[in-house]
N, C-alpha and C positions, 0 to 999 in steps of 0.2 A: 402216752406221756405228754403231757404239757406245761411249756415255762410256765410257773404263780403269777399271777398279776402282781407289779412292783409295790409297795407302800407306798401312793405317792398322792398326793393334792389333787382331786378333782379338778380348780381349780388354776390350779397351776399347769396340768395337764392340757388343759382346753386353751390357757393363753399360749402355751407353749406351739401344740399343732396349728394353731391358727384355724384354717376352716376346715378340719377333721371333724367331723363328726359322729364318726362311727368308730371309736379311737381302739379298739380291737380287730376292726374290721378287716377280715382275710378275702384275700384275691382269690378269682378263680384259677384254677394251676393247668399249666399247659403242659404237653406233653415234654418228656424231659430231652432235651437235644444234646445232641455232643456239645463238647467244649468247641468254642472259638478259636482256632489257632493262634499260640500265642507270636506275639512279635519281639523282637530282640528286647533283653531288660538293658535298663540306661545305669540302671543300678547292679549293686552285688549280692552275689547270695553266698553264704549263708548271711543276715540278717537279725541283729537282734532288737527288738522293740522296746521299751519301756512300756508298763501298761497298768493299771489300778492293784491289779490283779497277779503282778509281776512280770517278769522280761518276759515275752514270746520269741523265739526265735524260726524264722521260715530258713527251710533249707536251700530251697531253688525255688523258681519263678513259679507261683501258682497257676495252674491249667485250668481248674473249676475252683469257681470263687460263691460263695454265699453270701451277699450283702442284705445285712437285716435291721442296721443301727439307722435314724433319720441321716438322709443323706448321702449314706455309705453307698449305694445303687448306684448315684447318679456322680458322683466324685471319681466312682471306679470308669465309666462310661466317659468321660471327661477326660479320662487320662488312656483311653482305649482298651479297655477292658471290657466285655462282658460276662456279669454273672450272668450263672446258671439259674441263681433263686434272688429274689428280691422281696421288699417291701413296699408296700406303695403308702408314704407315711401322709402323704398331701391333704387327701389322696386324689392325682387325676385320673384313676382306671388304666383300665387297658394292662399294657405291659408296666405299667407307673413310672414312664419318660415323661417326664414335664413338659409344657408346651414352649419353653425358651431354650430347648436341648437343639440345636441345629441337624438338621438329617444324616451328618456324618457320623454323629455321636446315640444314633438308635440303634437298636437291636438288628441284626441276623436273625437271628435264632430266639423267637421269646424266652422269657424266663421264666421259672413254676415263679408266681406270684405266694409269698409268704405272708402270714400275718406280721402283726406289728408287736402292740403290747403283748400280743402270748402266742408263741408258735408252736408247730406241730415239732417234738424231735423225730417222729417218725420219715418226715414230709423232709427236712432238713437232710437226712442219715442218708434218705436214698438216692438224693442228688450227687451222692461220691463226693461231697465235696472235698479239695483240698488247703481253703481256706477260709475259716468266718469271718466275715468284719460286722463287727458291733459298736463303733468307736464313738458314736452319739445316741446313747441308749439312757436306759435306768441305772446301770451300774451296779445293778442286785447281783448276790454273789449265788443266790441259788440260779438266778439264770445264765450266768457266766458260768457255772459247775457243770448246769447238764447240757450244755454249748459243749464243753471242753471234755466232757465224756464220750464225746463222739470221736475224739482221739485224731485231733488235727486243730491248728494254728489257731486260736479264737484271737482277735486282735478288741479288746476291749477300749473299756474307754482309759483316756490317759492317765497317767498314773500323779496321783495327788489332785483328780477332777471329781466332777459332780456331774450327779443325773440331767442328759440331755444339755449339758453345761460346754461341750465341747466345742470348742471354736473350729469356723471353715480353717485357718490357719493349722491347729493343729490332728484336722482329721485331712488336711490334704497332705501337709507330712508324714503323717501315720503310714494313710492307703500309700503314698506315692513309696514311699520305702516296701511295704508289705507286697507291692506289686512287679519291685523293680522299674518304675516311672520316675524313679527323683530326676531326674532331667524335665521330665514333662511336670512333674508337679511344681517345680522350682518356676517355670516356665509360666504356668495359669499363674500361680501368685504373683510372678512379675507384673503381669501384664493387667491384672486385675488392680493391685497397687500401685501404678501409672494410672488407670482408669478411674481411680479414687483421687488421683491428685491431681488429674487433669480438670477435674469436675468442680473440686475445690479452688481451683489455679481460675478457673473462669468465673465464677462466682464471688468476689472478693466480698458482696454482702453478708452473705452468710456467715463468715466469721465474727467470731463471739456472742451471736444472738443464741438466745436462750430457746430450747424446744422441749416439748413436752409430749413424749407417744406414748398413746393408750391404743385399748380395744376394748370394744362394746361386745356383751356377751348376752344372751334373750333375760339375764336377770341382773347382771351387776356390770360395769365399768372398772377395766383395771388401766394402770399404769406401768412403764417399762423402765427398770432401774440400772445401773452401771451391771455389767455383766451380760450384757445378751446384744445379740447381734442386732437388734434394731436400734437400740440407741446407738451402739460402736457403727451403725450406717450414718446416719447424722453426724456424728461425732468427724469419723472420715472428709465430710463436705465440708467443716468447719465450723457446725453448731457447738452450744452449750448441752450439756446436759442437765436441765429444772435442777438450779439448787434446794426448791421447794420442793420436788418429790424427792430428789436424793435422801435430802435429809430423813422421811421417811419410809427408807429401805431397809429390810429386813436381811434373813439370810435367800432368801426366793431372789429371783432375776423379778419380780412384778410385785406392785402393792394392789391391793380392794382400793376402788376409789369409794365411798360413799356417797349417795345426794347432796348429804352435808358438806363434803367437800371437793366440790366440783370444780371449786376455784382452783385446786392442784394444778388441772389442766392448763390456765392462763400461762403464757408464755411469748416470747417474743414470734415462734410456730408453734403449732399444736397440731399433731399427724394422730389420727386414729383409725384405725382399722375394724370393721365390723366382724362379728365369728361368731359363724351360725346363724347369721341373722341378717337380713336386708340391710343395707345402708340407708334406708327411710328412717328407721329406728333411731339411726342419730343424727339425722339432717332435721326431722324433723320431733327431735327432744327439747323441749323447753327448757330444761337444765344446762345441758348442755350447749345450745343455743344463745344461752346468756352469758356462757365464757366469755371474757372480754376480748381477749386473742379472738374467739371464734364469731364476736358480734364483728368485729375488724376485720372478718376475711382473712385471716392470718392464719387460716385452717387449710387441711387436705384431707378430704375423707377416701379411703382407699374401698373406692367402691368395686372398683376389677376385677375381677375373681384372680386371674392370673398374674395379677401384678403386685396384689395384698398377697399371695404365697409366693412371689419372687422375694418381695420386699422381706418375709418369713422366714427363706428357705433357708439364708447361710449357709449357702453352697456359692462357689463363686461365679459358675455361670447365671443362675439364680439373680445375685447381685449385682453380676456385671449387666443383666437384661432391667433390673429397679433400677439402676442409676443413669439408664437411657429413660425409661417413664416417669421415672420418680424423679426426678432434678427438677423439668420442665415442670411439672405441677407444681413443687417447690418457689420455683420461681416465680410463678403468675402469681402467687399469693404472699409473697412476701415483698409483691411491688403495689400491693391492691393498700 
């Protein structure tokens, strides 16, 4: 048996993973290892969650955990947890620890690597788990049904959200309760939320200039609108968000940029990220090239591999490692 693939935008799909491109792409699975011992919860159990799909409540501290939603892996690993099963939604391979996860926060014990868009329930069942997290997912109800058939705690996505809509704030509440971490999770967002006002507190140009991110895809140009984590990164430093792409935004977190209007891009920055594709592709685009912003050097092309899926991740170590790269790029070009 296998979750359906969700109803969702190609499109949307591709801007969302950033440089996935094998967006069903399943890991090779490791041997299943014991649970990690767990460490004192900071929180209380029993637990009740809010969740799309209605209250979940954990009874005690989960011992095998199954993180399969983007980000849910590496949030649980951040708050010292290791699942048993994971996702690699990135993807960087391997175990699917990102390259800005500090060596404290790696595995012991690999994890059966899981797919993303459609997983095994078989591959899932036999890991014993005693907990799923799926809190930045599709939000499909058939795959949250045969999740929950397995007959243990699926912590879905937030209740009154949208597909892959979940913010790091409210999937680090989620896990950090489901886990027994709200100490620790309270803790990352502190210190990530200093780390975002420090940045902005040093930069006082930044404020109220106007920015415009996109991504360049092997066929189309999109744009990023109120709702997703890479403009609320900007937004964080002190930027605008383009009153000219706001305007328009649809119900999607991105708009289609067209040829025709390339001008959207103009802004006082313009950040773009390439996926899938070389960053030649849009350094050396004459369209794009003629952006007024970008004929001014008032560009950042996120050519990094690691640093365009930090900038991505909306996870908070994730972000707390963009806005060590990302700032200083920021800066050189908005003094050029």
């Amino acid at each position: 048996m296998r979750f359906p693939r969700p109803r969702a935008r190609g499109s949307l799909l591709a801007l969302l993973l950033g440089a996935v491109l094998v967006l069903a792409g399943c890991g090779s699975s490791a041997e299943q290892g014991p649970a990690e011992p767990a460490t004192p919860a900071s929180g209380q159990f029993p637990v009740t969650i809010p969740t799309a799909f209605g209250d979940v409540t954990i009874d005690r501290q989960p011992q095998r955990v199954v993180a399969l939603g983007w980000g849910d892996a590496e949030v649980a690993l951040t708050l010292g947890v290791q699942p048993v099963g994971a996702a690699d939604w990135l993807p960087v391979g391997g175990d699917g620890v990102a390259p800005w996860m500090p060596p404290d926060k790696h595995y012991t014990t690999a994890p059966t690597m899981l797919g993303t868009m459609e997983v095994s329930a078989e591959q899932v069942a036999a890991l014993n788990p005693d907990l799923i997290l799926d809190t930045r997912a599709s939000g499909d109800k058939a795959r949250y049904d045969q999740l929950a058939a397995l007959g243990v705690p699926v912590l879905g996505i937030p209740a009154g959200g949208e597909a892959y809509a979940t913010s790091w704030q409210q999937q680090l509440d989620m896990i950090g309760k489901a886990l027994g971490r709200t100490a620790e999770a309270e803790k990352v967002k502190n210190d990530l939320d200093a780390k975002f006002s420090q940045a902005a507190t040093a930069h006082p140009e930044f404020q109220g200039k106007t920015v415009a991110v996109g991504a360049k895809m092997a066929t189309s140009y999109g744009a990023y609108v109120n709702g997703g984590a890479r403009v609320e990164f900007l937004e964080r430093l002190g930027f605008m968000q383009s009153p000219r792409v706001q305007a328009q935004a649809g119900k999607d977190f991105y708009i289609t940029v067209s040829p025709e209007r390339m001008d959207l891009f103009d802004a006082d920055l313009t950040v773009i990220s390439p996926i899938g594709i070389d960053a030649s592709q849009i350094t050396s685009d004459p369209l794009f090239q003629a952006v007024p912003s970008v004929q001014a050097g008032h560009v950042v092309v996120l050519s990094d591999n690691t640093i365009s899926l930090a900038f991505a991740s909306a996870t908070p170590l994730g972000l707390s490692y963009a806005i060590d790269e990302v700032v200083p790029m920021i800066t050189e070009a908005m003094a050029r």
